[in-house]
N, C-alpha and C positions, 0 to 999 in steps of 0.2 A: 495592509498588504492588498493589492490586486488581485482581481480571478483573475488568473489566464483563461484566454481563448483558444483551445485544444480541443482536434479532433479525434485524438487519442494517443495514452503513453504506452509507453513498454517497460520493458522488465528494468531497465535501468533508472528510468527515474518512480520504480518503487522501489528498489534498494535505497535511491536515494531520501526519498522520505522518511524509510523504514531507521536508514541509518542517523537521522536526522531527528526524528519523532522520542526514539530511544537510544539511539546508539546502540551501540554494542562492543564489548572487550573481543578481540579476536574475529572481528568482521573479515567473514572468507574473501580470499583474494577477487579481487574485481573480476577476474576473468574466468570464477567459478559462477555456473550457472544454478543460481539458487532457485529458480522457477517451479520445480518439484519439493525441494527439501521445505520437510514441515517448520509452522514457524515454534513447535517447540524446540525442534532442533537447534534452531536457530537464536533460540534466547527469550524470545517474545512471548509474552501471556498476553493473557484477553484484554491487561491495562493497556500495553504497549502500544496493543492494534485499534482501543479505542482514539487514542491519542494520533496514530497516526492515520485513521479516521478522519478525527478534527481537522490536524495539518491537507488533505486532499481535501474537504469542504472548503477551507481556509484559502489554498491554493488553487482549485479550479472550477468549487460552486457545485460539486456533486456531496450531495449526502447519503452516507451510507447507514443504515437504522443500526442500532448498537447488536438487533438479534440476530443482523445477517454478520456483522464484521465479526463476533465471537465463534460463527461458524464457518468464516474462513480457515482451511487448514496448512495453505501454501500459499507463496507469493504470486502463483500464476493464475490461483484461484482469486484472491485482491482485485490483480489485474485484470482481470475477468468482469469484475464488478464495476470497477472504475469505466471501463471501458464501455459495458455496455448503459450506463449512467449517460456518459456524454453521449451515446448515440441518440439517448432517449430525450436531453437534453438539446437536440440539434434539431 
């Protein structure tokens, strides 16, 4: 697979990872704003997030260390990290 070259995502395509990384049964309707809700709420343990972790290195060349992604506690906080990765990246 290719990096993309990205100046930054959004909430959507870390659903889309997330959903993608692990799935999940019962994935809230797309046009519910998961950006707050914790990822326990959500399904996801610390494997999940390592995994979808790997899939964002995998996909756009940003690493994120395993001690910061287990203390991710929301998807906006993720995004958060991601985002500032590729600024630091550019």
């Amino acid at each position: 697979m290719t990096v993309q070259t990205v100046t930054g995502l959004n909430i959507d395509d870390i659903r889309r990872i997330l959903i993608e990384s692990a799935g999940f049964d019962g994935a809230p309707d797309p046009a519910t704003d998961i950006s707050d809700i914790p990822f326990e709420e959500l399904g996801y343990d610390s494997l999940a997030l390592m995994e979808s972790a790997a899939r964002i290195q995998q996909e756009y060349g940003i690493r994120i260390p395993d001690d910061e992604i287990t203390e991710v506690e929301t998807p906006r906080a993720l995004l958060g990290l991601v985002n500032t990765g590729l600024s630091a990246a550019a």
